[in-house]
C-alpha positions as CSV (number, residue, x, y, z in Angstrom):
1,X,135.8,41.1,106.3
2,X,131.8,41.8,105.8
3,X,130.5,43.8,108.6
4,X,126.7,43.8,110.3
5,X,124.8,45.9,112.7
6,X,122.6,44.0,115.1
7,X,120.0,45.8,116.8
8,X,118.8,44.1,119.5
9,X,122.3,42.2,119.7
10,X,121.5,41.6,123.5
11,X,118.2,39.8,122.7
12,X,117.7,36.2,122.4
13,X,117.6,36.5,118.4
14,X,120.5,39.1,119.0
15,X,123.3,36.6,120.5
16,X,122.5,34.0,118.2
17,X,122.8,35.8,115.1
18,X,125.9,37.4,116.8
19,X,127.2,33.7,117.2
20,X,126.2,32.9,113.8
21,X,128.0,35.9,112.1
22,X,131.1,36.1,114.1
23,X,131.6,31.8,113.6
24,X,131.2,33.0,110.0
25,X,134.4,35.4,110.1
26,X,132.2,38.9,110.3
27,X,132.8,41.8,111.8
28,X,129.9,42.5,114.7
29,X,128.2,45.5,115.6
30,X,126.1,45.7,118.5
31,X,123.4,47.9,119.7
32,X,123.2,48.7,123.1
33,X,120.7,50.5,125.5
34,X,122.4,52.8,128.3
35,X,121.2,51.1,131.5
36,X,122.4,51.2,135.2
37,X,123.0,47.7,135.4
38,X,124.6,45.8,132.5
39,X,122.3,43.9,130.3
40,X,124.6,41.8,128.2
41,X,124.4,38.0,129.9
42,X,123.4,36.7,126.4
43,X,126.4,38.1,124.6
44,X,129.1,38.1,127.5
45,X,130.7,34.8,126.7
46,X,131.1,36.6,122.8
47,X,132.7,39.6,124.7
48,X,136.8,40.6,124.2
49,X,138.7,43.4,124.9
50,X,138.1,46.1,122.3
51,X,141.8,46.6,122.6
52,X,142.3,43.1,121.8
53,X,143.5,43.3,118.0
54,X,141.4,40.3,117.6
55,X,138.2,41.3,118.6
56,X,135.2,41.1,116.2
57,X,132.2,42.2,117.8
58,X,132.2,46.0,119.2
59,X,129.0,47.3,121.0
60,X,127.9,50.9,120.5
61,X,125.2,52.5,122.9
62,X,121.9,53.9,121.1
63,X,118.3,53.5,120.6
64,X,116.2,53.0,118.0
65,X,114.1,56.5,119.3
66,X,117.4,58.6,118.4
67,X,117.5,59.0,114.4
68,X,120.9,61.3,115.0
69,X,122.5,58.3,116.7
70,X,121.8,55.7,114.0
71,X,123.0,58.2,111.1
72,X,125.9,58.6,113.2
73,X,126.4,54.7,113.7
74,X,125.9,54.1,110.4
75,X,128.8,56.5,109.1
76,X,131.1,55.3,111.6
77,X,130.7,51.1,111.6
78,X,130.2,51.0,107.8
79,X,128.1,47.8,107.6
80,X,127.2,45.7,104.8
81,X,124.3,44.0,106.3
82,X,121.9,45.8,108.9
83,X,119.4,43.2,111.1
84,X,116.8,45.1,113.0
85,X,115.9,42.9,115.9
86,X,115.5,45.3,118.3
87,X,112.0,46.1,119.6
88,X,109.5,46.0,122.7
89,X,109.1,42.6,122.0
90,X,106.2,41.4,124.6
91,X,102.5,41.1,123.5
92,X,101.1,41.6,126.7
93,X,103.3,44.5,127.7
94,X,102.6,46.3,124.6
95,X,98.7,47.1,125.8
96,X,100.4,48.9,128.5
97,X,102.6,50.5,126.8
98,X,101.2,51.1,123.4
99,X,103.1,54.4,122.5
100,X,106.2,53.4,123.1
101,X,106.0,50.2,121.5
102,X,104.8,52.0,118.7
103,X,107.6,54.6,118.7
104,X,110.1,51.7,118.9
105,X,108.6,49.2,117.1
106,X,107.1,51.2,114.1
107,X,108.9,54.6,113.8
108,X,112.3,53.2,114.8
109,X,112.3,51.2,111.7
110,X,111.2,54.2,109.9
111,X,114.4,56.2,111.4
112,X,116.8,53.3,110.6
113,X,115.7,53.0,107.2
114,X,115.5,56.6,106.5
115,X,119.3,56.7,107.9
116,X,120.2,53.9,105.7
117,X,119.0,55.5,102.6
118,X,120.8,58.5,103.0
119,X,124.0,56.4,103.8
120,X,123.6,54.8,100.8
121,X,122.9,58.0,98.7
122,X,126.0,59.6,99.8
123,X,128.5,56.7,100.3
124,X,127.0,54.5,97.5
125,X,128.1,52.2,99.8
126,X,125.8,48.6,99.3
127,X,123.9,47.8,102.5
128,X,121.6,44.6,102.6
129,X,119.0,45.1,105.3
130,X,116.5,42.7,107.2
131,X,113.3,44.1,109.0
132,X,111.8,41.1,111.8
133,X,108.3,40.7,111.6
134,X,106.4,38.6,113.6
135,X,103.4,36.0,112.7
136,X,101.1,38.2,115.5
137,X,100.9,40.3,112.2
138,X,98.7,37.9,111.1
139,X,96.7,38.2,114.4
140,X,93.0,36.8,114.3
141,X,93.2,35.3,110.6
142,X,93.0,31.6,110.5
143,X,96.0,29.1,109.8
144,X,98.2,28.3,108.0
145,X,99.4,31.2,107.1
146,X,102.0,32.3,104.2
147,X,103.4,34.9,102.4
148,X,100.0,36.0,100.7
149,X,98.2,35.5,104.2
150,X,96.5,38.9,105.2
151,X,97.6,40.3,107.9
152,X,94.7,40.9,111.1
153,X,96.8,42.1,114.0
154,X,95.3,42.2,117.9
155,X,97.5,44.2,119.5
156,X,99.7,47.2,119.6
157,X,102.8,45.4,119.2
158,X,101.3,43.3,115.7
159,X,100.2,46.9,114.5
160,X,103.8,48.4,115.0
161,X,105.1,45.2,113.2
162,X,102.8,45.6,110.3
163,X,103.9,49.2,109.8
164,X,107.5,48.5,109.9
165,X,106.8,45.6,107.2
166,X,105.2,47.3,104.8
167,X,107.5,50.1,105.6
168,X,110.7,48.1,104.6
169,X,108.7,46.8,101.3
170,X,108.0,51.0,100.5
171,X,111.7,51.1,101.0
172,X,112.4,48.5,98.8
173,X,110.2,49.5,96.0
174,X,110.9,53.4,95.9
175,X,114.7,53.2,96.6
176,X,116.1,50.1,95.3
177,X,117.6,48.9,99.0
178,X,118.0,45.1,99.2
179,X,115.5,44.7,102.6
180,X,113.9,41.8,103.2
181,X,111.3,40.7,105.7
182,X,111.4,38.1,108.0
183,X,107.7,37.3,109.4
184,X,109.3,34.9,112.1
185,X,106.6,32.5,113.8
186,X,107.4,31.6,117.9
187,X,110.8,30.9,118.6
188,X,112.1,30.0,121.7
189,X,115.4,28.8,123.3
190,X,117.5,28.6,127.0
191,X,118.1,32.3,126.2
192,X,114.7,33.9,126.5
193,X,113.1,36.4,128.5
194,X,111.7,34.7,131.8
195,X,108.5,36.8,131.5
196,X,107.6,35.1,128.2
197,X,105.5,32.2,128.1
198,X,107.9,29.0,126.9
199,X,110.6,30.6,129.5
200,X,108.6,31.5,132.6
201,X,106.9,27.2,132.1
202,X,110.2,26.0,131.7
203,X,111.9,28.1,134.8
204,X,108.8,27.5,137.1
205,X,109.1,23.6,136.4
206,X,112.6,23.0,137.2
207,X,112.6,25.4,140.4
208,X,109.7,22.9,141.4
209,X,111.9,20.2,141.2
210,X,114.4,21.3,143.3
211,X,111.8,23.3,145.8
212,X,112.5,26.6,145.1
213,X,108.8,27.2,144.1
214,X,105.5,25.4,144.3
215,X,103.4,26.8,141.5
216,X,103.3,29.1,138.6
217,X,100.6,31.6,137.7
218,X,99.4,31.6,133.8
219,X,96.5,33.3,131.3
220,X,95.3,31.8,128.2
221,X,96.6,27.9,127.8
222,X,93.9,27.2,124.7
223,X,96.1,29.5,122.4
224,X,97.8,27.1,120.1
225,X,101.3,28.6,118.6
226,X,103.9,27.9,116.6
227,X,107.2,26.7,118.1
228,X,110.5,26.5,117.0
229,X,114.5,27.3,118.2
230,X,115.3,30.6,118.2
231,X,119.0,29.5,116.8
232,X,117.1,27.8,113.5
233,X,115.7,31.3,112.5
234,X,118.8,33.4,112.7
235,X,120.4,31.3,109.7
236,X,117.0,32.2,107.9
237,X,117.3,36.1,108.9
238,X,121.0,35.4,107.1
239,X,119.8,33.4,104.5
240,X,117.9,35.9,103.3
241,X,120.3,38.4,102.6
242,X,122.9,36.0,100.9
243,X,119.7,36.2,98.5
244,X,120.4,37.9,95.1
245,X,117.0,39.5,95.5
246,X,115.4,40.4,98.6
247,X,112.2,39.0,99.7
248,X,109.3,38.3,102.2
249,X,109.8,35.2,104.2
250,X,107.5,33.0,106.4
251,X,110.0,31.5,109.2
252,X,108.7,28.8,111.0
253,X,108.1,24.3,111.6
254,X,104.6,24.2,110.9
255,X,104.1,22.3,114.6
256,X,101.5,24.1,116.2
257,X,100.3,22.5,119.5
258,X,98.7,24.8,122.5
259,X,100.2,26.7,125.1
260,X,98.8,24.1,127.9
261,X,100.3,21.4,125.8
262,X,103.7,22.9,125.9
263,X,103.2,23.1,129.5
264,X,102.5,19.6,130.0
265,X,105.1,18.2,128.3
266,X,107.6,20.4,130.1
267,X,106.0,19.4,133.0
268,X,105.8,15.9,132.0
269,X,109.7,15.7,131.2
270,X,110.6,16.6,135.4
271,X,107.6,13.3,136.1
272,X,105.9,16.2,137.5
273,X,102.0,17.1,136.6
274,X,101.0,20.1,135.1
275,X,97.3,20.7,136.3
276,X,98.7,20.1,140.1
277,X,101.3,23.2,139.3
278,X,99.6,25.7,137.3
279,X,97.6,28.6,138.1
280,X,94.8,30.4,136.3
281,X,95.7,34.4,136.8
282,X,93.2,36.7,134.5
283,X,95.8,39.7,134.8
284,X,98.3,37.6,132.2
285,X,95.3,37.5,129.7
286,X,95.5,39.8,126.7
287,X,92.9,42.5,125.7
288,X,92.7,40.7,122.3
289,X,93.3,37.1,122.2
290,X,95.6,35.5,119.2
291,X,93.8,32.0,118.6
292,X,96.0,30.4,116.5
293,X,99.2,30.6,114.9
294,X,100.5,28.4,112.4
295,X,103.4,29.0,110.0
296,X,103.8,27.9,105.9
297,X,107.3,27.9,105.7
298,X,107.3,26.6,102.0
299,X,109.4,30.0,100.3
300,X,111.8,29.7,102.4
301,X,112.3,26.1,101.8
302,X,112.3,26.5,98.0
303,X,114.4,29.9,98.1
304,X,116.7,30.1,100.2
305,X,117.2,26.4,100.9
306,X,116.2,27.0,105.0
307,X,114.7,24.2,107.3
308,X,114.4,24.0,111.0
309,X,116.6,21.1,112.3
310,X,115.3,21.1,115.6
311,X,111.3,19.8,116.5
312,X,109.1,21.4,119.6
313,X,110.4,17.8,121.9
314,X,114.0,19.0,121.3
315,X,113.3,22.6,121.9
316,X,111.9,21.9,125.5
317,X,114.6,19.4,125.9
318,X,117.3,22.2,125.3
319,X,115.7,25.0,127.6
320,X,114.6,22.2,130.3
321,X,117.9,20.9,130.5
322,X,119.5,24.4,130.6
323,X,117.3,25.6,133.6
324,X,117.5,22.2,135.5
325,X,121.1,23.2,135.9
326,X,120.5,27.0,137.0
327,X,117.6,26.0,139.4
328,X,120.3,23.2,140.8
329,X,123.0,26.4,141.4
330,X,120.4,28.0,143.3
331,X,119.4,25.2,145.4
332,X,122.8,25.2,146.3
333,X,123.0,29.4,146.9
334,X,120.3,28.6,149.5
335,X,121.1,25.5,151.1
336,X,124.4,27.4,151.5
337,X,123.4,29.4,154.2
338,X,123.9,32.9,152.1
339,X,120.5,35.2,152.1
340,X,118.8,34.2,149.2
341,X,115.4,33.7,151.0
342,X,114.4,37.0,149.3
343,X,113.1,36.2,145.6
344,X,114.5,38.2,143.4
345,X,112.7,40.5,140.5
346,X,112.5,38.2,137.8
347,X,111.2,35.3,140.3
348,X,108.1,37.8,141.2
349,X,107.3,38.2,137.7
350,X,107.5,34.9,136.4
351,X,105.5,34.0,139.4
């Protein structure tokens, strides 16, 4: 039975790829923050017993700032295949919180890595590693962009990513490991983060339609991205290190529409009208604006035999359907009579 570490196994690329792995007879590793209040919603329904003789994926609290930890992890799980997903994954946060992002984003992967190499050394045990990138690497450079496409990033988070890229190359190159990057373009799903763009749109429209809210506060809607299902990219982050030779990938469906036109057809799918919804808010704009992001998926086509199977339509179909049904639950919470008048944290910030 192959085994894999997942950092970031609570994310939305996280419980996908833990999906993905486990239906393919792995054994799972997880790595989890220590919080107060759990933080595993996305992975719960992937959850046994650890006693259970059965069980496949086992979660192991750590952080990407500890170096001792992951060495530690690393000699106890054994894994054959290591995927970094974890990061501070939000643009806009990231100007806020530029050091840690940084520390997480840029020298975690340096710690993992390093701890890898020395497991290697000693055990000679042969671990295949993948690094995610991101196409705000690219940043202000104009579209398509590919492989050979050089990188221009606008913020603190597209900096940490291009260290941590060339960083797994260095890797690569002076050592020998099998680490691969994947420079994944926006990918979205039911299971994102309701602070991020596609999510907050898509929970903000179907509360409307069951009058939970009235209107939803955005930034930049002439920013053209990108889109594509989060569950289409995890097989390419796998893909890649079936591969007999690790590589640099472009991940993404080469559908690049705006920001305001993903809105409207969200909007448009509930019969409902974006412009009488939306709300210009300057606080949600970022210090250094990303234009345009469009990906060349072509290597990965050719290589590794990947494709998306799901268009931007089906995308917004999938995460529209999926929160029509939890702002329906909620209607119902309230209508109940139980105190829910109060909104709740995520409500205020996806407000």
């Amino acid at each position: 039975m192959r085994r894999a570490l997942i950092t970031g196994v609570t994310g939305q690329d996280g419980s996908y790829l833990a999906e993905l792995l486990l239906a393919k007879g792995y054994e799972v590793h997880g790595l989890v923050r220590r919080s107060s209040s759990f933080n595993t919603a996305r992975i719960d329904h992937l959850f046994r017993d650890p006693h259970d003789p059965e069980a496949r994926l086992h979660l192991h609290h750590g952080d990407l700032s500890d170096s001792g930890n992951l060495r530690g992890l690393l000699e106890r799980t054994r894994p054959d295949e290591i995927y970094n997903l974890g990061a501070q994954s939000h643009v806009r946060v990231s100007f806020d919180q530029a050091e840690y992002t940084a520390d997480i984003d840029a020298l975690g992967t340096l710690r993992l890595l390093e701890a890898i190499r020395d497991h290697v050394r000693m055990t000679g045990h042969d671990v295949r590693f993948y690094q995610a990138g991101s196409s705000e690497m690219f940043g202000s450079t104009p579209p398509p962009q590919c492989e050979t496409t050089p990188f221009h990033p606008r913020s603190p988070y597209a900096v940490a990513k291009v260290f941590s890229y060339h960083q797994t190359i260095n890797h690569r190159e002076a050592f020998g490991l099998h680490a691969s990057n994947g420079i994944l373009f926006n990918h979205e799903s039911p299971r994102r983060g309701e602070t991020f763009f596609t999510r907050k749109i898509t929970r903000a429209a179907t509360r409307i339609v069951y009058g939970l809210q009235d209107a939803v506060h955005v930034g930049n809607l002439d920013a053209q991205r990108d889109w594509g299902h989060a569950e289409d990219y995890v097989e390419a982050m796998w893909l890649m290190l079936q591969a007999d030779e690790p590589g640099d990938y472009v991940v993404a469906t080469g559908q690049m529409i705006a920001a305001g036109e993903f809105a409207r057809r969200v909007f448009a799918r509930l019969s409902l009208s974006a412009e009488r919804h939306l709300r210009y808010d300057e606080r949600y704009l970022r210090a250094a604006e990303v234009d345009a992001l469009q990906g060349d998926a072509g290597k990965a086509r050719a290589v590794l035999g990947w494709a998306p199977r799901r268009t931007v339509d089906d995308l917004i179909e999938d995460m529209v359907v999926s929160d029509l049904e939890l702002a329906r639950q909620e209607r119902l919470i309230r209508d109940s009579g139980k105190p829910a008048d109060a909104p709740t944290w995520s409500e205020r910030w996806a407000s």
